[in-house]
Phi, psi and omega in degrees: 000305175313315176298326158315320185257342167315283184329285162301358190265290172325312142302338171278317179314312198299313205290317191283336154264040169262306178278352185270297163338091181317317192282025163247140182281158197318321190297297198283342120029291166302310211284308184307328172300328201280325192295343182281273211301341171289326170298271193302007149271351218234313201255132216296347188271013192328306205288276205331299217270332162314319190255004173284279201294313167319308226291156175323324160321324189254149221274154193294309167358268175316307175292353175295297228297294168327279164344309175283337182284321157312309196304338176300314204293320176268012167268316177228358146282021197261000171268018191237341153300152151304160176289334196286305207266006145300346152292297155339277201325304187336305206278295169309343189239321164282325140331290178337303197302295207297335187188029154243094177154150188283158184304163189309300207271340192252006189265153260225136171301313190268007143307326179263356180283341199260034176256308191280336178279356189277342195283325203267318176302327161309299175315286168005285183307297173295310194250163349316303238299289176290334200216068165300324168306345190331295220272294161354283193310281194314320177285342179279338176300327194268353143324323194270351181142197214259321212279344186282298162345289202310306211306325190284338180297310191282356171273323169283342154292318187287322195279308180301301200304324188279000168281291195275302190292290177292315170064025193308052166209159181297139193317299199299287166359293172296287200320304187304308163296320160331274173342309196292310183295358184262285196317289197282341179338323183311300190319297183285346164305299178296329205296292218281317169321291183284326186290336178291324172302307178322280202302324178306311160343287184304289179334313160287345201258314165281344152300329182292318204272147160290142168109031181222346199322311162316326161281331139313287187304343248223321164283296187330302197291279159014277208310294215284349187267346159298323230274326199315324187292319169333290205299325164344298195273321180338314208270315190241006177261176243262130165340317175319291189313327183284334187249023244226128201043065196008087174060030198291282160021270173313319179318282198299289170349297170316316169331307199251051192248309167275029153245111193309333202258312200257011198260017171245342180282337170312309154338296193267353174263331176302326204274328154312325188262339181247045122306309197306154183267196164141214176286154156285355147290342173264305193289352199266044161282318151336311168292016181293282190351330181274345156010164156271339227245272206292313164294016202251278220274000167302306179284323182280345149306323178296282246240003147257036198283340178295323182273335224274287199293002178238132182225138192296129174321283194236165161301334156292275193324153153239056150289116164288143127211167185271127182299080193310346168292321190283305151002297177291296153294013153272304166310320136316316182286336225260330184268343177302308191309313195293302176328299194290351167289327177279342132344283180291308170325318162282321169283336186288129171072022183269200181275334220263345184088019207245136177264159166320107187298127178296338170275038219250004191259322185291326147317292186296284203307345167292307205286306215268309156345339177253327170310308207242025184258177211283325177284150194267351157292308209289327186269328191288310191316316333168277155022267200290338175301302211294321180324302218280340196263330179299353194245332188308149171299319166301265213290330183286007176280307260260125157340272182331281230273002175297329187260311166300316197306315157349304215260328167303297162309333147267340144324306199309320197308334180268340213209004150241043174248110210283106206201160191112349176304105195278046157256011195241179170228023199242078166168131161346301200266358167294270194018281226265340154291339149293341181297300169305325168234152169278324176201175187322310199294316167324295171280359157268324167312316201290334201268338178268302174307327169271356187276324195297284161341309190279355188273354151287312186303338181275353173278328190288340171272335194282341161267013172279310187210091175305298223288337171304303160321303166335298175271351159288320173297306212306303176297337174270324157336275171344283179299301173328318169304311197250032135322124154275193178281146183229102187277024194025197199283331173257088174312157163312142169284320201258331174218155195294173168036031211222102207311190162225181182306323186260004141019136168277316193324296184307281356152330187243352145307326196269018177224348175257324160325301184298301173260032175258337154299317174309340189256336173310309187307338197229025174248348150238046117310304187289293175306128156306142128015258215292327181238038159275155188296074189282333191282340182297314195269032195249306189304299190344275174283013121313302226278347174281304182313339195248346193291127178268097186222172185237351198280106182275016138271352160291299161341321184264359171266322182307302172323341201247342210249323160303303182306332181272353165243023147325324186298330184318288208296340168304311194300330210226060185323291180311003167272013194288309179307325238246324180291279183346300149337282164324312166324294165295326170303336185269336194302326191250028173298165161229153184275312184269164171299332172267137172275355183270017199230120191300135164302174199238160147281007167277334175258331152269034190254310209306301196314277207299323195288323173322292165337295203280334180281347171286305175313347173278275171013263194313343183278306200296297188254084194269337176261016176264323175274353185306300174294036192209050189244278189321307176318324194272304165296337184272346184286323200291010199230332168298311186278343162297314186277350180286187185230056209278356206017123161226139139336141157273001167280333140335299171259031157261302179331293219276305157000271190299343181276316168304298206283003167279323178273358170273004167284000176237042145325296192069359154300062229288311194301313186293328169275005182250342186267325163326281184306327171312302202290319174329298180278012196292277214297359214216293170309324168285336180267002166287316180270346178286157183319272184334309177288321180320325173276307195302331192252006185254358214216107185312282198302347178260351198260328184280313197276347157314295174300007198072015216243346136240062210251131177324077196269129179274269183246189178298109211269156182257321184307149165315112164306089171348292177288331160294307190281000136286325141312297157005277194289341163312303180327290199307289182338278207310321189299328188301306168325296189301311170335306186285289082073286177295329185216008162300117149252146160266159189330173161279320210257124180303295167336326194244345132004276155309259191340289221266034200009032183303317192270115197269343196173189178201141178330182140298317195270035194027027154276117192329129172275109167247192198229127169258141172312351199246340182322270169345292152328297180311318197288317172274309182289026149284348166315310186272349203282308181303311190288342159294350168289287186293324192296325165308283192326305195281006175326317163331321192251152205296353167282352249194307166298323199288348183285313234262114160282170182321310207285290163321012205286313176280037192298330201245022150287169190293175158303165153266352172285325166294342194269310191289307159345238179034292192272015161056046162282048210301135190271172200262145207324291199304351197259000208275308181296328189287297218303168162268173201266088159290112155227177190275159182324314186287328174276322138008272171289323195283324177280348167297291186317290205291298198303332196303284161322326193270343193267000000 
């Protein structure tokens, strides 16, 4: 018989370093495998030759391969064994544990992982029924040493995963273990609980002295393989065990938040345990944490967190990178913090009765150390702790969080300003962003989804402390202003001296704008009347008002920045001309003196963002601008007759901005003799023969529009078809304008008065009239027939009219596909270039707009 497993063993060590050996070809390769997996289905010698090819002696290889051939036999041969000899196995496998492996430090992970899984299979199997002693046996085995201790740890790990997480086992089964581990739960929680103290103990007390260091690591891997079991159990067993001798547990987890080998797995047990939900009567032990002991040592993790994760390449260089293990327990600690604030945030001001924690200030400065450290994750993960404390009902009364909101709100100065790409280096936080995005585009999503967060928390600090807010925008506004421009190292392509989008200039306008919108909306939400800054914010908006630039991305900030201290300006009438004004001079910026030089889209952005804050003006406040209605029109009827190139989506913008403030007329005749005069030109060229034949008649209508005509190159003669695509456009945009914001009063009364109200139902509800009715009424004839005439664009006599130049004129953009296909165009291209487009992109933004208006 020895000789039979002598023999076979030999042959199994050749075929498993047949397969393991790169320089063997795929057959024999096959063959050895095949010649392994027929052994372990087929043959009677399994056990011998498993504990033969197991023993220590033999090359890690060989002792997996043995290991797996036991774990096959009690995975599927184990209802067909004897009893003696499931005992045997039993007995031979607990050997294995106590003194088959090599020390803690030098023995192979997946030796001991398939050692614990052969263990677990048993149990499976065994226990309670058969193996009553189980947990007896595991505790006395971590007697014998550092390499038993981890394995009874990694057994004890496995069995929770394959039970509760996983659930690998037949119902009844599972149900019987469970149970059993829940009945004892008390035991293993202290068991696991005390092999962790121990070692930690040994560990620091043997780190210290010299000559012992193997053996300090030899506790260290022990202590982090309790804390991996732990966290196993953390999750689903009954609150009690966790917070059980007040909160001792959590307690030692804080401890080992300032040890560097344990603090992250400390980190993820911690983290785990104050996530759980349940009654708020189990959970409110959890505020032990706000301790002086555990917050203590919680804030010092925080708050050496800028340095903890970056380390110098070399001693010369001053090249950084980030240490990922630590990294990572920062990304732990930040979410433990957060945890325990969605905690107090439920117990504070609940039924359970729980006060306001006397450390509550040293929670916010750990929570605000991760707000104001370089990663721009570590800030964002932050986000929703600071909303939830800014929204409470309680803690947002409470002085502390009265006070962070402040310290909060200067952060924000910093932290909305986009910066951090990680292809770039001029900035703290590239680092720690190649760990985090894959490219510029990646981390430009991400940084537009977090500034839109923080601009709910600043709005939400800003309603804890407006007058503050205030003055922090007022003041960062300020220096920006009187800053000079810093275009940096990447210029406008298209013109000298011209910032680009990642400007330092740019960038920190653009961040202070953004919270100076955030904060206006909600400083008269908070405040009476009587204590908005009216006067502070009158310098403000002068000193925005006199600020001068060609740049037109800064210029479009300025503009965001007018319109948003606009609420002001009610308070203070005479600044009304001077905001207008400022206004209409942008409508017709430039960079330059030639107007023939296609615009960039940063210079038409400038135009249209003009366009839309007068229209915002005139929707929002239409009786404040009324006595400045002659001023507004005569500038707008000057600038028409000038030789201004306004866009025709440009002079529809002002259009419609006129017919908001004639709704407040309140007049049906005076706003209809308006509106006659507004539309006189759009109506006779809307109403002529000449359009009338062009919009009823498909074939006449393609060769109006160019679409069939050859374009060979950039033709230099004036474009026929272009100007005329034009006047088609200008109608319908016109149209629509009038159409969107001619009303009659809101109010029935004033109504009447003005002569809006024409009759009344049978049932005596008012019949109104709209100013524009009459207007309308006459371009609908053609209006309709340009509907049909579109639609037949379609058929196929009609497709076939479409020259060569023209043929995919009704095909999608390719700009619109890449949207569709969420292809993001790259930052720097989008703003510089001017909007070169081809003849065909042309048509194809005609067709569609054409269609959608």
């Amino acid at each position: 018989m020895a000789d039979q497993v002598a023999a076979m063993c030999d042959q199994l060590i050749k075929a498993v370093n047949v397969m393991m050996d790169a320089e063997t070809s795929q057959i024999y390769r096959l063959e050895a495998l095949k010649f392994c997996e027929e052994f372990k289905e087929t043959n009677s010698l399994c056990v011998p030759c498993g504990l033969q090819l197991a023993d220590k002696a033999q090359p890690a290889v060989v002792r997996h391969f043995g290991l797996q051939i036991l774990e096959h036999v009690i995975k599927f041969r184990w209802n067909n064994m004897q009893q003696q000899e499931k005992v045997q196995l039993k007995e031979c496998a607990m050997q294995l544990l106590s003194n088959g492996t090599h020390s803690i430090l030098e023995e192979e992970s997946h030796i001991k992982d398939v050692l614990s899984r052969i263990t677990v299979e048993m149990i499976k199997r065994e226990w309670p029924q058969h193996w009553p002693d189980m947990l007896k046996e595991m505790e006395a085995l971590t007697g014998q040493g550092e390499a038993q201790t981890e394995l009874v740890m990694l057994i004890l790990l496995r069995l929770a995963e394959d039970v509760i997480t996983f659930q690998t086992l037949p119902t009844q089964r599972r149900r019987d273990i469970q149970q059993t581990l829940t009945q004892n739960m008390e035991s293993i929680f202290s068991f696991m609980m005390a092999i962790l103290q121990l070692n930690v103990e040994d560990y620091r007390k043997l780190k210290e002295s010299p000559g012992h260091e193997l053996q300090a690591r030899a506790h260290c891997r022990v202590a982090v393989a309790a804390l991996n079991t732990l966290a196993g159990y953390i999750d689903w067993v009954s609150l009690v065990h966790i917070t059980s001798g007040n909160c001792h547990l959590l307690e030692i987890l804080c401890l080992l938040l300032s040890e560097p080998e344990l603090q992250l797995e400390a980190a993820e047990c911690l983290l785990i345990a104050i996530s759980r939900k349940g009654k708020l009567e189990d959970r409110k032990p959890f505020m032990l944490l706000f301790d002086d002991v555990a917050i203590h040592y919680i804030l010092s993790a925080a708050q050496s967190a800028d340095g903890l994760a970056i380390c110098k390449k070399s001693s010369e260089s001053q090249a950084v990178e980030v240490v990922e293990r630590r990294y990572i327990f920062l990304k732990r600690l930040c979410q433990v913090l957060c945890a325990l604030g969605g905690q107090l945030c439920s117990l504070v001001g609940s039924d359970v009765e729980v006060e306001v924690p006397a450390n509550l200030s040293k929670y916010t400065e750990a929570l605000l150390a991760f707000t104001t450290h370089s990663s721009q994750f570590l800030k964002s993960s932050t986000l929703a702790t600071w909303g939830a404390l800014f929204r409470h009902e309680t803690l947002s009364k409470d002085a502390v969080v009265v006070e962070m909101a402040v310290k909060y709100l200067r952060a924000c100065m910093t932290n909305l300003v986009k910066a951090g790409f990680p292809s770039r280096d001029d900035n703290p936080s590239c680092e720690y962003s190649r760990v985090d995005f894959d490219s510029d585009e990646d981390f430009n999503s991400f940084f537009n989804s977090f500034r839109a967060q923080q601009g709910e928390v600043v709005r939400s600090a800003c309603r804890i402390v407006p007058l503050e807010a205030f003055q922090i925008a007022a003041e960062w506004l300020q220096y920006q202003i009187a800053s000079p421009i810093d275009i940096g190292g990447t210029t406008s392509k298209t013109a000298e001296g011209l910032c680009s989008l990642l400007s330092p200039s740019v960038v920190q306008w653009d961040a202070v704008t953004v919270f100076m919108e955030c904060m206006v909306a909600h400083i008269f939400r908070s405040l009476e009347e009587e204590k908005l800054p009216i006067d502070q914010s009158m310098e403000l908006l002068q000193a925005v008002l006199n600020y001068e630039t060609k740049d037109p991305l800064i210029l479009s900030c300025v503009l965001t920045n007018v319109s948003a201290l606009f609420p002001f300006v009610i308070h203070r009438p005479h600044f009304l001309t001077q905001v207008l004004y400022k206004l209409f001079k942008a409508v017709t910026f430039e960079i330059g003196q030639d107007n023939k030089v296609p615009r960039t889209r940063a210079v038409k952005n400038v135009r249209r963002h003009a366009c839309s804050s007068i229209i915002k003006i005139c929707r929002d406040y239409p009786q404040f601008i009324l006595p400045c209605f002659d001023m507004f029109y005569n500038h707008v009827k000057k600038l028409f007759s000038s030789d201004a190139t306004l866009t025709h989506m440009e002079k529809c913008s002002l259009m419609e901005a006129l017919v908001l403030i004639s709704n407040n007329f309140k007049d049906f005749a005076k706003q209809k003799a308006f509106l006659d005069e507004l539309m006189a030109s759009v109506v006779a060229e809307w109403t002529s023969d000449e359009m009338r034949h062009v919009l009823w008649d498909p074939a006449l209508f393609l060769s109006f529009v160019g679409a069939d005509q050859v374009v060979t190159k950039q033709s230099t003669e004036t474009d026929t078809a272009g100007l005329n695509r034009g006047r088609l456009s200008f109608c319908l945009y016109a149209m629509l304008g009038v159409v969107k914001r001619a009303r009659w009063p809101a109010d029935l009364e004033e109504a009447k008065a003005g002569g809006f109200v024409a009759g009344y139902t049978p049932a005596g509800a008012p019949i109104y009239r709209n100013p524009c009715t009459a207007q309308f009424l006459v371009l609908l004839p053609n209006l309709l027939a340009l509907i049909r005439t579109h639609n037949s664009l379609f058929m196929p006599e009609n497709t076939a009219r479409l020259s060569e130049t023209f043929s995919r004129a009704h095909e999608v953009m390719d700009a619109e596909k890449n949207v569709v296909l969420g292809l993001p165009q790259h930052l720097l291209d989008i703003y510089d270039s001017p909007v070169y487009r081809t003849n065909l992109e042309r048509m194809q933004g005609f067709f569609t707009t054409l269609y959608d208006n």
